[in-house]
KERONU-634032 format. One line per 8 residues: number of its first residue (from 1); their letters; for each residue x, y, z of N, C-alpha, C, CB. Coordinates in Angstrom, 1 decimal, m for minus. Glycine has a CB too. Example, Ala and Ser with C-alpha at 12.3 -4.5 7.8 and 13.67 -1.06 7.14 Angstrom:
<rs>
1) as) 13.2:m5.7:7.8:12.3:m4.5:7.8:13.2:m3.3:7.8:11.3:m4.5:9.0  12.8:m2.2:7.1:13.7:m1.1:7.1:12.9:0.0:7.9:14.1:m0.6:5.7
</rs>
This chain:
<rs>
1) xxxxxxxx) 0.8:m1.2:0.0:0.0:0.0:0.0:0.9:1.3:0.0:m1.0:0.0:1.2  0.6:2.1:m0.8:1.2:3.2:m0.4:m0.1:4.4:m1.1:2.9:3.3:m1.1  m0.3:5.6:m0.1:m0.6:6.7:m0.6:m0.1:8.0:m0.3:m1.6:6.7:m0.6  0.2:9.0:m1.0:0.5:10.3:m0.8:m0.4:11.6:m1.0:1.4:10.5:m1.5  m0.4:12.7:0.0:m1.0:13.8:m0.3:m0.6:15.1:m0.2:m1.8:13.8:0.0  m0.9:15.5:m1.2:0.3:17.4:m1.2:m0.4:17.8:0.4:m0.6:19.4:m3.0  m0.2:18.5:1.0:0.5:19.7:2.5:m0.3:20.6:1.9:2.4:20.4:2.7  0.6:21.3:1.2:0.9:22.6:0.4:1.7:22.9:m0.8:1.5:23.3:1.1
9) xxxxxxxx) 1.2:23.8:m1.8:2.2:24.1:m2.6:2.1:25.4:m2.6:2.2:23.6:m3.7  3.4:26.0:m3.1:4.1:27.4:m3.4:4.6:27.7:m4.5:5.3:27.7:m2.6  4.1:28.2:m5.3:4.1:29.0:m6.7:4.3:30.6:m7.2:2.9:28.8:m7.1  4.6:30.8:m8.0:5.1:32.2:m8.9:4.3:32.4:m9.6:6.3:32.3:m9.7  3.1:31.7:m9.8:2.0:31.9:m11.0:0.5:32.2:m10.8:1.9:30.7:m11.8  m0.1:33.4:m11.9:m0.8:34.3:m11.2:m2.1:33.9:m11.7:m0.5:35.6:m11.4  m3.1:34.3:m11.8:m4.0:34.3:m12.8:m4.4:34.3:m14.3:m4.3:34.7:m12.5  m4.2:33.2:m15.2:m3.5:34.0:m16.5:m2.6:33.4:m16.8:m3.0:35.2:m16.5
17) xxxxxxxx) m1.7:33.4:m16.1:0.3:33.0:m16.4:0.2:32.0:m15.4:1.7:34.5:m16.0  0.6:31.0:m16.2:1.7:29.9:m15.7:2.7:30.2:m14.9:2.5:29.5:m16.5  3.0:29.2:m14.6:4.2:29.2:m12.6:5.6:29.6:m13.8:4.6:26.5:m11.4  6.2:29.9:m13.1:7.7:28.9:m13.9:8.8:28.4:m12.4:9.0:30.3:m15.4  7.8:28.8:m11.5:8.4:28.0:m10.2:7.4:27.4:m9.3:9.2:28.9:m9.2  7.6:26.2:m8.9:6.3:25.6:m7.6:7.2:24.9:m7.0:4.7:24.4:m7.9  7.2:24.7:m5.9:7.2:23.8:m4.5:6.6:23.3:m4.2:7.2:24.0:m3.6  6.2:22.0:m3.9:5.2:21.2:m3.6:5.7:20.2:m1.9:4.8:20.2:m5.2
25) xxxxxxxx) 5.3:20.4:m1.0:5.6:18.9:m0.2:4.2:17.9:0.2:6.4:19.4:1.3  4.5:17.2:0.7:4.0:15.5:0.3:3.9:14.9:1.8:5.5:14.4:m0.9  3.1:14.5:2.0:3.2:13.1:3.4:3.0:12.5:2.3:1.8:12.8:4.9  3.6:11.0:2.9:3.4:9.8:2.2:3.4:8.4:3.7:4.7:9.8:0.8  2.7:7.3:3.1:2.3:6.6:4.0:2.6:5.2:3.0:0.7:7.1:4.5  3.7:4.5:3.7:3.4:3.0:2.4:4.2:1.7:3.8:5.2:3.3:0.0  3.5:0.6:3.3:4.1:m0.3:4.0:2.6:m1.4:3.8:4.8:0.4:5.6  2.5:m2.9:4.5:1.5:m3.5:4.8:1.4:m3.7:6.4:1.7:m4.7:4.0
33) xxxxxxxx) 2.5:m4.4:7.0:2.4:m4.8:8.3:2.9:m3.9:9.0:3.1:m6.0:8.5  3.7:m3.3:8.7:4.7:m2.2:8.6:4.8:m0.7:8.7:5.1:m2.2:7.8  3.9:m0.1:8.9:4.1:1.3:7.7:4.7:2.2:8.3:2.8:2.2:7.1  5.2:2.8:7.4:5.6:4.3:7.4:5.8:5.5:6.8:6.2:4.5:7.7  5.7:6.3:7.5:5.4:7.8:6.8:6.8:8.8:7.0:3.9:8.6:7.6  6.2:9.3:6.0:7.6:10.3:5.4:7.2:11.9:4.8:8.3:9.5:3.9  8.1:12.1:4.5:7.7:13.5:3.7:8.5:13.6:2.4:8.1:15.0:4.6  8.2:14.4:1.4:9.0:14.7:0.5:8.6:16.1:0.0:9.1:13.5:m0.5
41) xxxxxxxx) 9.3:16.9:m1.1:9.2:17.6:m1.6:9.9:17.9:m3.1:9.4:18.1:m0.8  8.9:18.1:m3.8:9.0:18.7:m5.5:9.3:19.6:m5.6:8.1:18.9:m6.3  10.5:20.2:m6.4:10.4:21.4:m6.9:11.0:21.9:m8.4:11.1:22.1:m5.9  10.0:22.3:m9.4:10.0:22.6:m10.4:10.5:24.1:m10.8:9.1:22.3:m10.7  11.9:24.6:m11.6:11.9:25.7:m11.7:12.5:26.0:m13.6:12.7:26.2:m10.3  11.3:26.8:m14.4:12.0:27.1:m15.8:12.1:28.5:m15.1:11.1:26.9:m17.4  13.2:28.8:m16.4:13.8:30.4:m16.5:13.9:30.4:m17.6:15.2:30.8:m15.8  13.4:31.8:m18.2:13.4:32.1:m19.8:14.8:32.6:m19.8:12.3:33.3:m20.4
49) xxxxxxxx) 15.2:32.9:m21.6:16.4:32.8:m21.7:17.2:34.6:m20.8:16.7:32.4:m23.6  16.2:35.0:m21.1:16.7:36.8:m20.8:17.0:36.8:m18.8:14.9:38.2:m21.4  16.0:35.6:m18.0:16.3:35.7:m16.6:17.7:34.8:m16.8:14.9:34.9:m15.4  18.0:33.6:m17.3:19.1:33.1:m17.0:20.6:34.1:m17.6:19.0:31.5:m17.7  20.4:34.9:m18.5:21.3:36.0:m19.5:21.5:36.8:m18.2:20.4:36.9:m21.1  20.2:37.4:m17.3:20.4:38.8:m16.1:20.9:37.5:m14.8:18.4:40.1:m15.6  21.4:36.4:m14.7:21.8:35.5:m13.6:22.7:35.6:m13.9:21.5:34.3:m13.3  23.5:35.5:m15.4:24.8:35.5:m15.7:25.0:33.9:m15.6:25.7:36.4:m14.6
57) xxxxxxxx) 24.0:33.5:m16.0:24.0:31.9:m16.6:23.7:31.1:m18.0:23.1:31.3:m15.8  23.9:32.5:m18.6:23.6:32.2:m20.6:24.3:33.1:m21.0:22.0:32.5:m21.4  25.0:32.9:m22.1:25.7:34.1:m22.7:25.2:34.7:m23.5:26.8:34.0:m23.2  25.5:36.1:m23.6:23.9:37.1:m24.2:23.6:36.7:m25.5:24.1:39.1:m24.4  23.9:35.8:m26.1:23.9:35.9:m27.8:22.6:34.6:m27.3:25.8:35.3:m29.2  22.3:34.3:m26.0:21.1:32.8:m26.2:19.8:33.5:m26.8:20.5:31.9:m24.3  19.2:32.5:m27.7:18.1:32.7:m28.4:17.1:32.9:m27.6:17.8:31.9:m29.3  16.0:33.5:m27.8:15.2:34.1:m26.7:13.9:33.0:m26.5:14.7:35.8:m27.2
65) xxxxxxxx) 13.9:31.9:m27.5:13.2:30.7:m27.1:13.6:29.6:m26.5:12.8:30.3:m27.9  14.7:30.2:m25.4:15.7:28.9:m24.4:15.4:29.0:m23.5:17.1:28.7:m24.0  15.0:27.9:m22.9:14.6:28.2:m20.9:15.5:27.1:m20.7:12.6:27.8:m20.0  16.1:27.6:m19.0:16.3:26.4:m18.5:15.6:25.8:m17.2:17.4:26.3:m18.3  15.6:24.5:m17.3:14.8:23.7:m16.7:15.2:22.6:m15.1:14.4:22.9:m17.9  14.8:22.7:m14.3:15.4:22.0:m13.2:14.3:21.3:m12.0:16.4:23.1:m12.6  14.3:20.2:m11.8:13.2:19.5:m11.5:13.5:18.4:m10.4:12.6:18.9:m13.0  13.4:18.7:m9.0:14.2:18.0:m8.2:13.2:17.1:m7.1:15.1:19.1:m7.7
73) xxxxxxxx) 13.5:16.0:m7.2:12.7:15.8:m5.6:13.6:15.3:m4.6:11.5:14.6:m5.5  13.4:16.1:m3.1:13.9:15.8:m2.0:13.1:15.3:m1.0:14.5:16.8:m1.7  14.0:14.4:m0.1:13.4:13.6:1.4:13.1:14.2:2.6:14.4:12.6:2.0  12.9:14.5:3.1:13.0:15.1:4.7:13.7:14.1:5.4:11.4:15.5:5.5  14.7:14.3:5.9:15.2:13.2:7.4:15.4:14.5:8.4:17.1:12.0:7.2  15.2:13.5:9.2:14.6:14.3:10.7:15.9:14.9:11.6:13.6:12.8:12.0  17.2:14.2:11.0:18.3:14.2:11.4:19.2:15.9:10.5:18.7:12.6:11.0  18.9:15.4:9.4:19.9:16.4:8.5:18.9:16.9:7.4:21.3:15.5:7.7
81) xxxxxxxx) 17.4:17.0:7.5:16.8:18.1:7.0:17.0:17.3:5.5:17.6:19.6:7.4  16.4:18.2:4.1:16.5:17.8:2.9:17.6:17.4:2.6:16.3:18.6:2.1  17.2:16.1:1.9:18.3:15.2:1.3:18.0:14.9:0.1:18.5:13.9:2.0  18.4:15.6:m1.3:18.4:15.3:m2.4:18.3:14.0:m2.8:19.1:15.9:m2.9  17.3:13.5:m3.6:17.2:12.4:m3.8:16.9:12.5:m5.4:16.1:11.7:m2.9  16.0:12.8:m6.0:15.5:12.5:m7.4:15.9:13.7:m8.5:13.7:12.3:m7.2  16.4:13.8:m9.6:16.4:14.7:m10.3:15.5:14.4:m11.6:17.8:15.0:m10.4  14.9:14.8:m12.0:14.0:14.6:m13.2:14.5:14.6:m14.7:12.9:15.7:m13.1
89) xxxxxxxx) 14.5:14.0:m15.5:15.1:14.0:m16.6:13.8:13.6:m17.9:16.4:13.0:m16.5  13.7:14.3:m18.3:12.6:14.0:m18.9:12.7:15.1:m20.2:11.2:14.1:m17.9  10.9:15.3:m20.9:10.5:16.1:m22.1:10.9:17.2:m21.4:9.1:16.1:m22.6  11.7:18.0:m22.3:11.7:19.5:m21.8:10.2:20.3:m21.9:12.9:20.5:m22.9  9.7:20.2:m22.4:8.3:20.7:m23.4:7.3:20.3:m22.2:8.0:19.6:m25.0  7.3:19.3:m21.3:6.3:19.2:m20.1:5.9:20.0:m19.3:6.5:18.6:m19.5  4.5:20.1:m19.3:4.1:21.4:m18.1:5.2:20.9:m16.5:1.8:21.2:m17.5  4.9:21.6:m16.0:5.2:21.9:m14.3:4.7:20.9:m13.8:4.6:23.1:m13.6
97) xxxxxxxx) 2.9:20.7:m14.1:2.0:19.7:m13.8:2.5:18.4:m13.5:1.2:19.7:m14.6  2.5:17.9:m15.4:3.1:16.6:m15.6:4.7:16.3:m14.8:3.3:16.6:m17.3  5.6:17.3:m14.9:6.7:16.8:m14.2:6.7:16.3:m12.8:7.4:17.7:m14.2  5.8:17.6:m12.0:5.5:17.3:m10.4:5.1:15.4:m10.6:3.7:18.6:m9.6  4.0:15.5:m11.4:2.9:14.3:m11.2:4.2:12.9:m11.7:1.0:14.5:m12.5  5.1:13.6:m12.2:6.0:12.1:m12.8:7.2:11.7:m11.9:7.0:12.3:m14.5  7.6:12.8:m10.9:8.5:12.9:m9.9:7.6:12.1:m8.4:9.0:14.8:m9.8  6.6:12.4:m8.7:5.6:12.0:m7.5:5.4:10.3:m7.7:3.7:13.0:m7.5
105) xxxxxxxx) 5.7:9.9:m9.0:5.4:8.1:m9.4:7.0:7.4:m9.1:4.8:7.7:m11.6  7.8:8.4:m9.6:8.9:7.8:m9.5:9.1:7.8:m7.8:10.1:8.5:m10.5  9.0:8.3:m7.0:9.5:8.5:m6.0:8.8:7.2:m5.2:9.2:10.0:m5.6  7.3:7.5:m5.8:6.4:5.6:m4.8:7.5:4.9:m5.6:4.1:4.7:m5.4  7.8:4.8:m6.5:8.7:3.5:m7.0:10.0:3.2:m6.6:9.0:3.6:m8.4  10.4:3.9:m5.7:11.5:4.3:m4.9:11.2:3.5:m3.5:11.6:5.8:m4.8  10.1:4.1:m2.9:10.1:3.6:m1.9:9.2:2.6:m1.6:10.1:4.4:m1.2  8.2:1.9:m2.8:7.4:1.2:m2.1:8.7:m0.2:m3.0:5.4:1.5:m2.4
113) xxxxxxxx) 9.4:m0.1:m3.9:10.3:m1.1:m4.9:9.4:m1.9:m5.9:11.2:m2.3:m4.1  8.3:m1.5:m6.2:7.4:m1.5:m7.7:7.3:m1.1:m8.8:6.6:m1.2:m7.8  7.9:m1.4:m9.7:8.5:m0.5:m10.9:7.3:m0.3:m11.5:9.7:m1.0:m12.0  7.2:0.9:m12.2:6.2:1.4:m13.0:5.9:1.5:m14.2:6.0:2.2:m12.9  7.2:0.2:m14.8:6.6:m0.4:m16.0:6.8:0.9:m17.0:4.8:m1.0:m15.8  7.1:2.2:m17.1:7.1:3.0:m17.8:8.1:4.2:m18.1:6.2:3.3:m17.4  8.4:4.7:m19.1:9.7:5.5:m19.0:9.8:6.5:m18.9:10.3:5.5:m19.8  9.9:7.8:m18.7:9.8:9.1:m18.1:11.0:9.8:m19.3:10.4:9.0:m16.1
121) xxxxxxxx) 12.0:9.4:m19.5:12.4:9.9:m20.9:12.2:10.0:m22.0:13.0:9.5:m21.2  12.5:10.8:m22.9:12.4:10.9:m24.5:13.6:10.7:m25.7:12.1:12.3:m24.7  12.9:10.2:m26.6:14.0:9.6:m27.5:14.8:10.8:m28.0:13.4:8.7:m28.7  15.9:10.7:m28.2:16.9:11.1:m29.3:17.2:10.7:m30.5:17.9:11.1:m29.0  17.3:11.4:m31.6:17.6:11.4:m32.5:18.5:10.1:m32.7:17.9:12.7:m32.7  18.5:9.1:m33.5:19.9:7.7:m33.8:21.0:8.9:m34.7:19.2:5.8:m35.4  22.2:8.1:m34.2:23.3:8.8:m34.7:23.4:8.3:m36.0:24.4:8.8:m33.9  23.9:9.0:m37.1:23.7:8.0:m38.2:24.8:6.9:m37.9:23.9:8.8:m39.8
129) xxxxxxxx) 24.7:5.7:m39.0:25.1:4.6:m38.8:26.6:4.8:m39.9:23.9:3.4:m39.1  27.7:4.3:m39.2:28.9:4.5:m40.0:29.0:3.9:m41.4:30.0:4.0:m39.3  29.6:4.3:m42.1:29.7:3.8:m43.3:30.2:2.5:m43.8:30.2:4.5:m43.9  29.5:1.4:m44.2:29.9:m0.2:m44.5:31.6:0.2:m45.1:28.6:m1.2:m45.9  32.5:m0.5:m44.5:34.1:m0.6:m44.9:34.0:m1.8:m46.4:35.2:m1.4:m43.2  34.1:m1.6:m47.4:34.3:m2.4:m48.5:35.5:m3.3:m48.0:34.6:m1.6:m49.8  35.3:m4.5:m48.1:36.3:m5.6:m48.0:37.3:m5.5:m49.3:35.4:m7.1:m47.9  38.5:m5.9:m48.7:39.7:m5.8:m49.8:39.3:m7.2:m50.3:41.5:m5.6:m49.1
137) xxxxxxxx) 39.6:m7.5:m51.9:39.1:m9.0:m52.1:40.7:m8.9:m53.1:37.2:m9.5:m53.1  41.7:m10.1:m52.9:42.9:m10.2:m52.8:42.9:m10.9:m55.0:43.4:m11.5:m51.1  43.1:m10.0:m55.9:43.2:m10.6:m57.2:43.7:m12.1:m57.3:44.2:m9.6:m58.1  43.4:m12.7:m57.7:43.9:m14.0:m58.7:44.6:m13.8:m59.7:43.0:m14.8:m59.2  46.1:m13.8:m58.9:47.4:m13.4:m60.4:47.1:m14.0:m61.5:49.0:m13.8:m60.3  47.4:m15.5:m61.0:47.4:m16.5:m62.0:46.6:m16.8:m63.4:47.3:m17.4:m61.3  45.1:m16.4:m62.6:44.2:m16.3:m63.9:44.0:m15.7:m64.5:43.4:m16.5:m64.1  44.6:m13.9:m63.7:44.4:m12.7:m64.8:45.7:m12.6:m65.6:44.1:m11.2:m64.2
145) xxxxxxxx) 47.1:m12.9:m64.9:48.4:m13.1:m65.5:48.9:m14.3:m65.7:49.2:m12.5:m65.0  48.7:m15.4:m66.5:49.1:m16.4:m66.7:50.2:m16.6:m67.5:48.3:m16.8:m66.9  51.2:m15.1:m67.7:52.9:m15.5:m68.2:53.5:m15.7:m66.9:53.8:m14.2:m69.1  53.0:m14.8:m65.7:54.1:m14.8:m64.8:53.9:m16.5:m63.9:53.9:m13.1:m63.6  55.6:m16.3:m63.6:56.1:m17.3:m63.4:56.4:m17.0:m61.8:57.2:m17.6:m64.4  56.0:m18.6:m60.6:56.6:m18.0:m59.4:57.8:m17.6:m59.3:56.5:m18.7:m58.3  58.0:m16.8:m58.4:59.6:m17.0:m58.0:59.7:m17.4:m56.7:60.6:m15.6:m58.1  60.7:m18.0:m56.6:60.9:m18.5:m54.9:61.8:m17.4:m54.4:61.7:m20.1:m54.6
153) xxxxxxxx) 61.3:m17.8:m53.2:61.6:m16.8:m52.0:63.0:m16.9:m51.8:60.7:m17.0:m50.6  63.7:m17.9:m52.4:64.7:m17.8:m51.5:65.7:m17.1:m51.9:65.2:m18.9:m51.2  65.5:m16.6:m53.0:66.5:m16.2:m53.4:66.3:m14.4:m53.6:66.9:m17.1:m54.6  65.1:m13.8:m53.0:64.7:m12.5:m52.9:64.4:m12.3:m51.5:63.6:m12.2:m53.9  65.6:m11.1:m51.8:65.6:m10.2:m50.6:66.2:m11.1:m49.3:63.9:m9.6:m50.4  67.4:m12.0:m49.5:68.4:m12.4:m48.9:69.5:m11.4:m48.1:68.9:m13.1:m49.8  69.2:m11.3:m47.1:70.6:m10.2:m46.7:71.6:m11.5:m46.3:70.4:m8.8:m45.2  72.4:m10.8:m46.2:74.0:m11.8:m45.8:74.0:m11.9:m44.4:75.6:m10.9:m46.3
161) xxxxxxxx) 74.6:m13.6:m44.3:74.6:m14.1:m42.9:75.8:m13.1:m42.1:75.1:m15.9:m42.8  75.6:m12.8:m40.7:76.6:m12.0:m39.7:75.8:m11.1:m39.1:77.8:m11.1:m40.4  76.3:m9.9:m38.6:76.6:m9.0:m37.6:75.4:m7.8:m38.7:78.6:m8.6:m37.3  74.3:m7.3:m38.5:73.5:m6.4:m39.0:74.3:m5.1:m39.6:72.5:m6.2:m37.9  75.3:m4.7:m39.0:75.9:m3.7:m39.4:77.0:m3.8:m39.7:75.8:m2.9:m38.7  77.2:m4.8:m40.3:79.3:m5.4:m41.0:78.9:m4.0:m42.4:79.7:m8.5:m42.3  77.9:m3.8:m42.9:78.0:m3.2:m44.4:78.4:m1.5:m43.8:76.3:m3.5:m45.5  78.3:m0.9:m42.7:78.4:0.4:m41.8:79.9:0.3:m42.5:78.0:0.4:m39.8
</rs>
């Protein structure tokens, strides 16, 4: 069993306009014979390209259709306070919403050890595939040149018996 429910959340977004920051924290309750409860916390934050340019975290030439994106979930321990646990990696292109709600599945999958069967990433582009190497295919002297005659080896490219450098 496990279930969770938001506290509270804390947002930047007004009526009209979208967040581009929330906080969210969490009780959560999972176990059978067992249980226990915990806390956690979400936090989602985009920045358009011109706030990360006035942070001095883009260099001014960034195109003005860049955000960056950062999507974290942390534990509460009772001892040492937030303990980074989850970083989100996913569609850039996802609301706030969807991320919170995919950070909140992964995290039961964490602690209850039930995988969710599902992927949270997006594909990339395949790199192209290298170019087939043509095999060297070794001529048949004999049947394209049928004057030449073997020569034996022994008598090409003989150096003289002794000392490598007697000819110095």
């Amino acid at each position: 069993m496990y279930r969770s429910k938001c506290l509270f959340k804390n947002t930047n977004g007004t009526y009209g306009v979208e967040a581009s920051a929330v906080e969210s924290v969490w009780a959560y309750i999972h176990g059978v014979e067992k249980k226990k409860t915990g806390r956690y916390r979400i936090r989602v934050t985009k920045m358009s390209a011109s706030e990360l340019i006035q942070m001095g975290l883009a260099p001014e030439e960034t195109p003005s259709e860049f955000y960056g994106l950062q999507a974290t979930l942390d534990r509460w321990h009772e001892s040492n306070g937030w303990l980074p646990l989850l970083d989100w990696v996913g569609n850039p292109m996802s609301e706030i919403s969807e991320i919170e709600e995919d950070l909140g599945k992964q995290f039961q999958a964490f602690v209850t050890g039930v995988s969710l069967d599902e992927s949270f990433g997006f594909d990339l582009p395949k790199p192209p595939k290298p170019p087939k190497k043509k095999k060297f295919k070794v001529p048949d002297v004999k049947t394209k040149y049928p004057e030449l005659k073997d020569v034996s080896t022994d008598k090409v490219n003989k150096l003289p018996d002794g000392d490598d450098f007697d000819w110095l």
